[in-house]
Structure formats: structure tokens, C-alpha cells
N, C-alpha and C positions, 0 to 999 in steps of 0.2 A: 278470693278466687279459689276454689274448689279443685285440685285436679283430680280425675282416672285415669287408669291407667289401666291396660290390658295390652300387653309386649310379646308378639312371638319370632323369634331372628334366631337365625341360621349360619353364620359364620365358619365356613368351613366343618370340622367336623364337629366343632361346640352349637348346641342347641338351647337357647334361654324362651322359658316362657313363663311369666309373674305377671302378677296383677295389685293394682295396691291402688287405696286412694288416699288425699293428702287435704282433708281440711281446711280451711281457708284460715290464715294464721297460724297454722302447724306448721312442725319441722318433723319431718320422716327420717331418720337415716337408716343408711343400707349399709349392711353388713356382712361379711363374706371372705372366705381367702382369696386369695390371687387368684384369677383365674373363671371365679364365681358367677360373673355375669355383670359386674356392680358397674362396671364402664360401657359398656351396651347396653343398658337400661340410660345412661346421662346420655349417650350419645343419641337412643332415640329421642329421646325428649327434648333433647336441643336441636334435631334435626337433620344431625351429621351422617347416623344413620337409617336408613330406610329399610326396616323391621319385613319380614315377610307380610305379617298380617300386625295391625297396631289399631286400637280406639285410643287416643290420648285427649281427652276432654278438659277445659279449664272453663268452669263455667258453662257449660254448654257448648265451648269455642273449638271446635276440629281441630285442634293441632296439627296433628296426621293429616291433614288433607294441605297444610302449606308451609313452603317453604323456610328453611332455618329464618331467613332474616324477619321473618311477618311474624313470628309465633309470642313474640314480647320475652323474652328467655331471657337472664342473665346467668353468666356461667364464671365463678371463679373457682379456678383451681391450684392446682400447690406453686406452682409459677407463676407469678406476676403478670410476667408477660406481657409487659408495659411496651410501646413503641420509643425506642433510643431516643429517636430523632426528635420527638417532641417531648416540650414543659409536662410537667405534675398538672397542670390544671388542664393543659390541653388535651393528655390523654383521658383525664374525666370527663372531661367536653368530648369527646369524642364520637359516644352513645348520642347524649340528645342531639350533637350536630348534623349526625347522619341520621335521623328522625326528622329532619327540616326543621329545626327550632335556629333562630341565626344566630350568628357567632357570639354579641353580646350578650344572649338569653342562653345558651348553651356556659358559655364562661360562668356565668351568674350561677345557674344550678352545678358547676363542677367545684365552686366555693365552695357552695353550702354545703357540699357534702362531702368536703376536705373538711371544713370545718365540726363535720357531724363525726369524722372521724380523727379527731384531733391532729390531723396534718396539714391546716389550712397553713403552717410557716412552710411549706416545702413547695407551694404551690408554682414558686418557678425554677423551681432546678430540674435537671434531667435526671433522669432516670438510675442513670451511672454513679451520681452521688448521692442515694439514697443506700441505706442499711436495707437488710434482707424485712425487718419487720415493719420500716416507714414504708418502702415498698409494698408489702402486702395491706396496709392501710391504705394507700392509694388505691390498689385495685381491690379493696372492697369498694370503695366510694365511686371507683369505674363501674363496675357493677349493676349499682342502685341507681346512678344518676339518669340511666334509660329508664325509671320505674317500672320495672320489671314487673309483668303479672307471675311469675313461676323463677323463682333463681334455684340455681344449680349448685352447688358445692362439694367439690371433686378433691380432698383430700386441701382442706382450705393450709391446714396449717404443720402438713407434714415436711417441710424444708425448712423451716422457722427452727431456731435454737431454743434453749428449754427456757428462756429470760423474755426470748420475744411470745413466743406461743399464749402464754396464757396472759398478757394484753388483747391478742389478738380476740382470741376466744371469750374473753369479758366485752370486747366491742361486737363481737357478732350477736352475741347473748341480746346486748343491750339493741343494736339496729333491727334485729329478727324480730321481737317483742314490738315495737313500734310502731308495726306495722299488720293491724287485726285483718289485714285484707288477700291476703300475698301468702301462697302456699311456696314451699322451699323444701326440695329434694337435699338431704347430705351426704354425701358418701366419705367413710371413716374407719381406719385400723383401732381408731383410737376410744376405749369405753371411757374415756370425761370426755371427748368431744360429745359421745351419743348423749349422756348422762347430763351436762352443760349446755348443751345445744337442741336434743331432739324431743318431741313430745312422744312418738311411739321410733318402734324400729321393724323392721325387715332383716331377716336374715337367709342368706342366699346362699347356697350350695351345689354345686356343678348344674347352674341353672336353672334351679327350683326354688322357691321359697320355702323355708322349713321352718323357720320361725318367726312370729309376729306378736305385737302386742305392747302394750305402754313400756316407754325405756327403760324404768327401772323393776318393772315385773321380770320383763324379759331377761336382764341382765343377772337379776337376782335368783332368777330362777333356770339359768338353761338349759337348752333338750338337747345341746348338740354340743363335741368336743371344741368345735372350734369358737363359740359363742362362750362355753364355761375358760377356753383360755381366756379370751382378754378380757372378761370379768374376773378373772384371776379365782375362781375355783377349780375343784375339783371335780369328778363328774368319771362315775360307774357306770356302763350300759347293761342291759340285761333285762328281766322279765319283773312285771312285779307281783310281789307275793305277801302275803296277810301281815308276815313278818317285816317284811322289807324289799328287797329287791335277790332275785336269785341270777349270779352272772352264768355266763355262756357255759364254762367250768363247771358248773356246780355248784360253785362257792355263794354263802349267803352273805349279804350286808345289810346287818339290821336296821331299820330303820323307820321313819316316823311317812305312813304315806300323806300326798297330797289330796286333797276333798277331789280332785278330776283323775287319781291314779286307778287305775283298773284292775284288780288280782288278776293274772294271767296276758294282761298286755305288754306290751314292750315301753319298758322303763329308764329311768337313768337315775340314779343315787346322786345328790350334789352337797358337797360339804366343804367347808373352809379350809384352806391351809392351817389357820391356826387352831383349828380341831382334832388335826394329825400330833397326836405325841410318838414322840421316838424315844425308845429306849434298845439297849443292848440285844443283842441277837439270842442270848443265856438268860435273858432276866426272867423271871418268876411274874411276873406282870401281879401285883398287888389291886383291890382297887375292882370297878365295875366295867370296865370297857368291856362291849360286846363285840365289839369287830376289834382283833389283832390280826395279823397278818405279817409271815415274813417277807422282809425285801433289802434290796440292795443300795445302797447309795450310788444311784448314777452321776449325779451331780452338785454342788454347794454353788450358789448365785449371792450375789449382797441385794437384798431388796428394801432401802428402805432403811429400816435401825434393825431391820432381821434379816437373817440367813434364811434363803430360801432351800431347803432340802429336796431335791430333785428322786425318786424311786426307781429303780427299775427291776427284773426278774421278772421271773413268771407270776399267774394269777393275778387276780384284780390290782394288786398294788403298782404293778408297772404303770410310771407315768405319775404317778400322783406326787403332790407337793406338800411339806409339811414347813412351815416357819416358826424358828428355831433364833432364841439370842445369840448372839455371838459365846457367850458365856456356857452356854447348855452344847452347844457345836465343841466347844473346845474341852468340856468335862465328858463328855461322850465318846472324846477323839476320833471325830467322825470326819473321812475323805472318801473318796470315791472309790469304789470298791469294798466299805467296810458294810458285812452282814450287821440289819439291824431287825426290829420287830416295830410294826407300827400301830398304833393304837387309837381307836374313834371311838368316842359315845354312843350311841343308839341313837339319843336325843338330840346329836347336832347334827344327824344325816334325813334329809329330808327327798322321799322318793317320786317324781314327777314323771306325767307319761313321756315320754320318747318325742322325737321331731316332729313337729306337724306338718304336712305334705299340703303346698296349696288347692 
């Protein structure tokens, strides 16, 4: 099943208007900060809200022209949000019973897919004595048991602990895949859900789409700050130029353009943390680096088996992040507020055109 999408809503003074389509067997997610749009795009599609002007297509099928309960939607999101009152198997039974399938044919399909989700032992206890990630495995299995032409995933596994989450995320991987027929919206902070989970992405910004395109082009390459944070680079804006990229400042960052970057349009520099060297504020900088830059140690983060080095000060370097050993942080004697000098390649900055506007 195929979806389009064309969303335009109005909500007080926030206005969203995107368009995207979704493959039949793809997974799209959307991406965006707080605020973005990303939950008024699920709600119109599930039907909660009603969009000023909306075409939502699955197949040929009008969405938008009916009602939440008619549209075939499945909707999990970060809360289980299981019914107390009833068993594991009854709340999976719940979809197809309220589809007029009867009660033993309804039970029958909430095994199978207790079972598809390796919690068919839980099938009669309640709610209350499930764990937060046996939980979330049941209401995936709620979910699907209605066969969903369009499911929804609204932050599937942001409540989960770091032990439960990525079971979780290897069973969606594995049920998503399954199914060549069933297009699936995701909405996600998180770049391994996109990466794990999505075949392209959307990225959303105060109700526009600004970035599109396969999840790991996108991710690897981003036009917007908030897209290069949780792919966890870096990311210069600015103009681009033969050289490189010229920032706002004046200041240049050399660097290697992309085949779609334009001399004279508006650009963005994106380069690794571990491409930033840090050295002393006084150093002599030995060596080829084209871009140094002075700046501040705003911050020290543990990320991993590295220290994340946080920039701040004026000129391009505020903001930027450089990963560092613990070993190199402590020979540096580097805390926040020490003046240092930061150092990139030419050849590990790679300059791309700017946001793309839908």
C-alpha cells in the first residue's frame, strides 16, 4: 500500500505544510525538533486531526475523506497504553474483535502475534505485571493484529531502558521487513532508530520540510544543524566558494565541494568530530591543517570510550565538537574555559548545499 501525503494545519499560531510519499514496504521517518510538526503530520494520518486542507492517499483510498476508525491505521507509540483491565492476549484481540472477527478467531490471531513477538508466555497476565519492554512487545503485536494498511510510530521506543530498546528495535526491524505490502510512517529523536528502521527520512523544521532523502545519505550528509546533531557531526553554514565554504564572518573553511554544491549559494561545511584536533592555545600548529581556529572549551561530555570536546567563542568554531581520549584531554589539561586552537584537514570537510525547502 502506497501512501501520499499533502498536510496543510493550522493550530493556533503554528502552521505545518509537507508532503511526502511512502512506498508500499517502506519505512519513512520524520525528523525534527520539538515543536517541528512531526506529531500533526501522525495525528493527521491517524485521523485525530483534521488538517485545514489534507489529500492522504493509500492506494488510491481517501483517507481524508473518513473517519479515524475506517482508515485501517495502526498507531504505536512510546506508551503501551495497554487496557489494565484486560489479559495480554485480550488487549491484542482487541483490534480484530472490534473489526467483527469473533472472539475465538480474534484470540487466535492475538497468539500469533504474541508469538511473532516472542511474548506468547505472557499471554495471560495483565498488564501490571509486565516489564516496560514485555509491555512494548505486546503493543507491537496490538498494533499489527488489526493488519494494518498504514502503521504509525510515534516515538516507538523512547521510554524503554538502554537493555530493553534495542530488542525492541531488532523486532520491529524484523516485523517491518515482513511485510512488502504496508507502508509505515516513524517518528524518532533517535538516528539508529532512522538508520535501523527507516528506508528514507523527512526532516522537519518549524513546519516545513527541509530535508529529504535515503536515511543514510541524509544523515551522512546534513543541510541543517539540527539533522547534523543527532548524526552526531559537525556542520558550518555559510556561502560556498571554489575553495570551500565562506562563513557569515568572513572566515573561510577549506574544503572538498559536493558534485550538487554551487559556488555562491548557500552552504553548510560537515565534518566529523574525530577530524577536530585540539591542541594548545600557544601551539606552533606543525603539519598541513588548513582550517585552525581559535576557541574555548565550553564543555567536556564522556561519549563512548571518548571525551566529547564541546567549542565555544566567537567565529565558526562555536559549537563545534571535537573527540578526544581521555588520555589526550588529560595531557592537554583541558576544562572548560581553557583557550585552545582547533585543527581540520581540508580533506575531511566536505561542503553541501544548504536546507532544501519543500
Amino acid at each position: 500500500m502506497s501512501l501520499h501525503a499533502e498536510i496543510d494545519l493550522t493550530r493556533g499560531t503554528f502552521e505545518l505544510s509537507a508532503a511526502f510519499d511512502v512506498p508500499a514496504g517502506t519505512v519513512l521517518a520524520i525528523l525534527g525538533p520539538n515543536g517541528s510538526g512531526k506529531s500533526s503530520i501522525l495525528g493527521s494520518l491517524a485521523g485525530l486531526f483534521r488538517p485545514d486542507h489534507a489529500v492522504i492517499t493509500l492506494d488510491g483510498r481517501k483517507l481524508h475523506e473518513l473517519p479515524a476508525h475506517d482508515r485501517a491505521v495502526g498507531l504505536l507509540s512510546q506508551d503501551a497504553l495497554l487496557f489494565p483491565h484486560l489479559s495480554v492476549v485480550d488487549n491484542v484481540a482487541f483490534s480484530p474483535r472490534s473489526k467483527g472477527k469473533s472472539r475465538n478467531e480474534s484470540r487466535e490471531i492475538a497468539r500469533r502475534w504474541l508469538a511473532e513477538v516472542d511474548a506468547a508466555e505472557f499471554a495471560e497476565r495483565r498488564p501490571a505485571q509486565l516489564s516496560g519492554g514485555q509491555a512494548q512487545r505486546v503493543a507491537v503485536a496490538r498494533a499489527l493484529a488489526g493488519s494494518p494498511d498504514l502503521l504509525l510510530l510515534d516515538e516507538p521506543l523512547a521510554a524503554l531502558d538502554v537493555d530493553a530498546a534495542p530488542a525492541i528495535r531488532g523486532l520491529l526491524r524484523r516485523v517491518l521487513a515482513a511485510d512488502p505490502n504496508r507502508a509505515t510512517v516513524l517518528v524518532t529523536h533517535d538516528p539508529l532508530d532512522a538508520l535501523a528502521l527507516a528506508d528514507h527520512v523527512v526532516v522537519l523544521a518549524s513546519g516545513r520540510v527541509v530535508e529529504r532523502g535515503p536515511t543514510r545519505e541524509v544523515l551522512a550528509a546534513p543541510r541543517t544543524a539540527f539533522t547534523a546533531r543527532i548524526a552526531g557531526l559537525n556542520l558550518v553554514p555559510g556561502t560556498a566558494v571554489a575553495e570551500g565554504l565562506r562563513t557569515g564572518d568572513g572566515g573561510l573553511v577549506a574544503g572538498m565541494l559536493s558534485a550538487d554544491a554551487v559556488s555562491g549559494e548557500p552552504a553548510v561545511a560537515v565534518f566529523e568530530p574525530s577530524a577536530v584536533s585540539v591542541y594548545p592555545a600557544d601551539d606552533g600548529l606543525t603539519g598541513s591543517p588548513r582550517n585552525t581556529i581559535g576557541a574555548v572549551v565550553g564543555a567536556l561530555e564522556p561519549h563512548g570510550p571518548v571525551i566529547r570536546v564541546r567549542a565555544a567563542g566567537d567565529g565558526w568554531a562555536s559549537g563545534l565538537s571535537a573527540d578526544l581520549t581521555p588520555a589526550a584531554v588529560a595531557d592537554l589539561r583541558l576544562e572548560p574555559g581553557s583557550r585552545v586552537r582547533l585543527a581540520i584537514k581540508a580533506t575531511a570537510v566536505t561542503v553541501h548545499p544548504a536546507s532544501l525547502q519543500a
